[in-house]
C-alpha positions in Angstrom: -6.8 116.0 134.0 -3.4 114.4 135.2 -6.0 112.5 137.9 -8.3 111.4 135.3 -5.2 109.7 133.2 -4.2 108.2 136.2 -7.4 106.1 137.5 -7.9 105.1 133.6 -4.2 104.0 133.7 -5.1 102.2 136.8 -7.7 100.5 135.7 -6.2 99.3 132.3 -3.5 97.6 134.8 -6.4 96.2 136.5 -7.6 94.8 133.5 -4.7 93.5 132.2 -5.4 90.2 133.6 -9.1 90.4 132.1 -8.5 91.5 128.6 -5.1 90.5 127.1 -6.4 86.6 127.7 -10.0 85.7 129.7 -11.0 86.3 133.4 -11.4 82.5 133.5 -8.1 80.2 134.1 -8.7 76.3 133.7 -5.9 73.4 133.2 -6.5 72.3 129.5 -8.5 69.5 129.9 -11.9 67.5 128.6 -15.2 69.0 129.3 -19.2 68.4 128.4 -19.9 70.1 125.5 -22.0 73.5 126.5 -21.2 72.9 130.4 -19.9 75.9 132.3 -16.6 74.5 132.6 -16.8 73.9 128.6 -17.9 77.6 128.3 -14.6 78.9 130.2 -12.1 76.9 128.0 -13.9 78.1 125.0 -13.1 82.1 126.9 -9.9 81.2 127.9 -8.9 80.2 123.6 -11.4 83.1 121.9 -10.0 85.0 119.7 -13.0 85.4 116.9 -15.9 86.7 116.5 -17.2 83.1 115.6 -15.7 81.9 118.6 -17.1 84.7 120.5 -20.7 84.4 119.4 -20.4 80.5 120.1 -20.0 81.5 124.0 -22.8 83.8 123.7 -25.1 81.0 122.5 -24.0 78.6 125.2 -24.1 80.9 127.8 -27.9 82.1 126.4 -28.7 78.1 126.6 -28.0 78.3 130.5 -29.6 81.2 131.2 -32.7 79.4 129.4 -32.6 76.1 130.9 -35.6 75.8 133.4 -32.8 73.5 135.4 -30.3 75.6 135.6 -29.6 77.1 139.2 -29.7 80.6 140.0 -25.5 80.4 140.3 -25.2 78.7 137.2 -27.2 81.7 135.7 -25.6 84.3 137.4 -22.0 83.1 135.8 -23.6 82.5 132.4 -24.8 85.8 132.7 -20.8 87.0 133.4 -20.0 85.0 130.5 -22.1 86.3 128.2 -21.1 90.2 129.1 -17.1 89.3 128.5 -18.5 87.5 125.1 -20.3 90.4 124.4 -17.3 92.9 124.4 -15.3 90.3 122.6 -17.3 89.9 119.7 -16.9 93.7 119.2 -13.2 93.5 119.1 -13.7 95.5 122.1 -9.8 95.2 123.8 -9.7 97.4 126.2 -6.2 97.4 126.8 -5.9 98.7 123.4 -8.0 101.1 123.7 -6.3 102.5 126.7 -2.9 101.8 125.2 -1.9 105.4 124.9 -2.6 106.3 128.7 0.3 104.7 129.5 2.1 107.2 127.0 0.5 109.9 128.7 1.7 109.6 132.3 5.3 110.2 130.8 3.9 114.1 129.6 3.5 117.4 131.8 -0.3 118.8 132.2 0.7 121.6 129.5 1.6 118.8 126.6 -2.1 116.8 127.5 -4.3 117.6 124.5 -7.9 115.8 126.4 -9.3 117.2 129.4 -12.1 114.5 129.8 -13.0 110.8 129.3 -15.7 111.3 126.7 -12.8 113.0 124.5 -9.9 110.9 125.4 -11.2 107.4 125.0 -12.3 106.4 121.4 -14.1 103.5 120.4 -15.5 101.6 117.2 -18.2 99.0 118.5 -22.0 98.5 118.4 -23.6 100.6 121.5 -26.3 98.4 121.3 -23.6 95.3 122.2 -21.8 97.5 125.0 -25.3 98.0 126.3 -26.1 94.1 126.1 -22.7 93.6 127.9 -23.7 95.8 130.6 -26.9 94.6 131.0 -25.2 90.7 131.4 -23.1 91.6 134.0 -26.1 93.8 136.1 -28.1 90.8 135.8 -25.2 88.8 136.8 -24.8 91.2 140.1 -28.7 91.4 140.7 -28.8 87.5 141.1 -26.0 87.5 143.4 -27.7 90.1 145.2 -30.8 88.1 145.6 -29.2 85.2 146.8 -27.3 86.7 149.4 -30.4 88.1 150.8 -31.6 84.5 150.2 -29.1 83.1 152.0 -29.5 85.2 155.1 -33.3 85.1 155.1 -33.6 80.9 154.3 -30.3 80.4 155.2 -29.5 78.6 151.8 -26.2 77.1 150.4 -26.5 78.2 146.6 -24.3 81.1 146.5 -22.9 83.1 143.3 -20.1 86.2 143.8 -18.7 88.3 141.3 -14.9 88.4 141.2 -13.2 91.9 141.5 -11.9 90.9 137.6 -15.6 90.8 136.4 -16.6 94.2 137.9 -14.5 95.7 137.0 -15.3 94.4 133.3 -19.0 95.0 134.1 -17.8 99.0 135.1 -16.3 99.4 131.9 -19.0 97.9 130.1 -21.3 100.3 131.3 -19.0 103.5 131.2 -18.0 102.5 127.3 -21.7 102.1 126.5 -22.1 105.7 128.2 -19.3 107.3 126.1 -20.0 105.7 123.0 -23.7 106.4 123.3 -22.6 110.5 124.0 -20.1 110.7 121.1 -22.9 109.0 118.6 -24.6 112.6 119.0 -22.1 115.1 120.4 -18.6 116.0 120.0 -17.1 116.9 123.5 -13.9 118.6 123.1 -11.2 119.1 126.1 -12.9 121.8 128.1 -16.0 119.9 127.8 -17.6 122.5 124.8 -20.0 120.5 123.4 -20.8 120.9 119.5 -23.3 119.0 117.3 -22.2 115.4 115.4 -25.1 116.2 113.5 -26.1 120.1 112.9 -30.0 118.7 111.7 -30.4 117.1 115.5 -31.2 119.5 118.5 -30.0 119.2 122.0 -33.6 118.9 122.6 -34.2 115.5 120.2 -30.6 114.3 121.4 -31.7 114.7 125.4 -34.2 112.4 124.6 -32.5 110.1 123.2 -29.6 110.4 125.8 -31.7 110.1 128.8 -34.7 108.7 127.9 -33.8 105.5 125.6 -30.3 104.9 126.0 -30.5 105.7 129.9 -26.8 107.0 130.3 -27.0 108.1 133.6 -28.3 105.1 135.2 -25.9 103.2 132.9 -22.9 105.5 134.4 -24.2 104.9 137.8 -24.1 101.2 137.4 -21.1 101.7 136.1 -19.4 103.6 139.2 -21.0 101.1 141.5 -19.4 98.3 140.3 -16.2 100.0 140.3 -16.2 101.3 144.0 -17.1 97.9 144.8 -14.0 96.3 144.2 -12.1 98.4 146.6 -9.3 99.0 143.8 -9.5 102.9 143.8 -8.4 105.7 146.3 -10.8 107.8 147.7 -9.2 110.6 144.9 -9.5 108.4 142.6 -13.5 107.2 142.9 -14.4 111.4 143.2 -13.1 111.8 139.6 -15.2 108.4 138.3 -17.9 109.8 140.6 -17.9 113.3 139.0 -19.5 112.0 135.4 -22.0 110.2 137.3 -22.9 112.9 138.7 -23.1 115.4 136.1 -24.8 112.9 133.8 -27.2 112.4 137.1 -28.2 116.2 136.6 -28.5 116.1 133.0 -31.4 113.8 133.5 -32.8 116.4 136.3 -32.1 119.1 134.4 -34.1 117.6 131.1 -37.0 116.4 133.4 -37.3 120.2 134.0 -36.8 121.0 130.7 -40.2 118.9 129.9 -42.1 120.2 132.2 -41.4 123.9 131.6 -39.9 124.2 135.1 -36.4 125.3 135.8 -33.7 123.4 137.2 -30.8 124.7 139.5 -27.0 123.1 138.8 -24.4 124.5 140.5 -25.6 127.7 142.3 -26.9 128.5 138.5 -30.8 129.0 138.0 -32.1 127.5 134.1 -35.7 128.5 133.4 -37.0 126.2 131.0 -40.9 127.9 131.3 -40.1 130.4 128.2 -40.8 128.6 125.0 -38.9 130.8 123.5 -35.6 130.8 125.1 -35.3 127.8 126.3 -33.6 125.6 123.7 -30.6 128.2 124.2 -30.5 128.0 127.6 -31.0 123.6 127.2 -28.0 124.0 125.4 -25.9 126.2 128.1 -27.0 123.8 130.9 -25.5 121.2 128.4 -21.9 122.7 128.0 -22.2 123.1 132.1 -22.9 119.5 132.6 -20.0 118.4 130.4 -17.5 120.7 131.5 -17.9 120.0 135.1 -17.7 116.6 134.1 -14.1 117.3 132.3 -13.0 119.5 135.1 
């Protein structure tokens, strides 16, 4: 636990620089309305949703200009994803405010044992997700033009800065918890109980893995993270653990529908019996999310 405080305390410093203002910097002068350069001074002074959703819209008028180069997209997309989480109210120094408390406490006062518990957050999952999906296109087109470049040996270039994935890793991993804690309350040993006693972990799975994809979400999320070379080895194990365990979840429920069984952790769960294996869906649960809090 006193590890996990410490990489989210390390990567709220990180972000200081990214969330308290913008990830842009310009001199205040005179730009083309709807220009990139335009859209940055309009990050760099955003404070309300208004002015937030105004970015959105330019940056949406980039990515949809036929003209547009495939670097001008790519940073549009960037804009878009910080635009995103602003129009949400989505600070996430403030949300990791009390982190910062916590490093001052021994283990035996910490009341939270994981990240799905600790961090709490009031915003649209369906905006975090449209964040994080900015940003991965963002990456994606940088991606193809650096194999672009090498192949036709091209000038147009686009690169993320380390400030922007690291934004893009949060975006993911907050559209990961926030989608978990719509349907399941994960307390500090990773016990997981029911927001909603009418759902099943069955209908929830579904939901979890199949439409809002958290596992490949929490992957993307990881990746942009270890890419910027800001964590110790210690540290990306511990962001690397939830990927992990949310990686198996969506094993483990592909076993589940196909009446198979799934192995996690040296422990065998037989799905094939109709009639035990909602309880045993719901032990492989609690396994996934306390290995993931341990």
């Amino acid at each position: 636990m006193r590890n996990l405080i410490l990489v989210l305390f390390s990567i709220s410093l990180l972000l200081a620089q990214g969330c308290a203002t913008s990830l842009y910097s310009e001199e205040e002068s005179y730009f083309s309305e709807g220009s990139e350069d335009y859209i940055v001074e309009l990050l760099n002074d955003a404070t309300t949703t208004e002015s937030y959703t105004t970015i959105i819209n330019y940056a949406q008028s980039i990515i949809d200009d036929e003209n547009a180069t495939s670097s001008n997209v790519a940073s549009a997309y960037t804009y878009m994803g910080e635009a995103l989480l602003g129009s949400e109210g989505v600070n996430l120094i403030s949300i990791l405010e009390d982190v910062s408390e916590l490093e001052s406490m021994s283990q035996d006062d910490l009341e939270s044992g994981n990240i799905f518990d600790l961090i709490s957050i009031d915003a649209s999952a369906d905006t975090l997700k449209a964040a994080a999906d900015a940003f991965s296109s963002a990456a994606s087109i940088e991606s193809a033009l650096q194999s672009s470049r090498v192949l036709k040996n091209t000038e147009s270039t686009f690169e993320m800065s380390k400030d922007q994935r690291i934004l893009a890793g949060f975006a993911n991993t907050l559209y990961v918890i926030q989608a978990i804690q719509l349907f399941y309350d994960v307390d500090s040993s990773g016990s997981v109980t029911l927001i909603n006693e009418s759902d099943t972990y069955a209908t929830i799975s579904a939901s979890l893995i199949g439409t809002y994809a958290i596992h490949t979400y929490a992957a993307s999320g990881f990746s942009h993270f270890e890419v910027t070379e800001s964590f110790t080895t210690e540290q990306l194990e511990i962001l690397e653990k939830v990927t992990t365990a949310l990686t198996s979840y969506s094993e483990g429920w592909a076993a589940y529908d196909a009446n198979t069984s799934y192995t996690y952790k040296q422990q065998v769960y037989d799905f094939s019996v109709s009639g035990t294996k909602d309880t045993v869906l719901e032990q492989f649960i609690d396994a996934i999310f306390q290995e993931a809090s341990s």
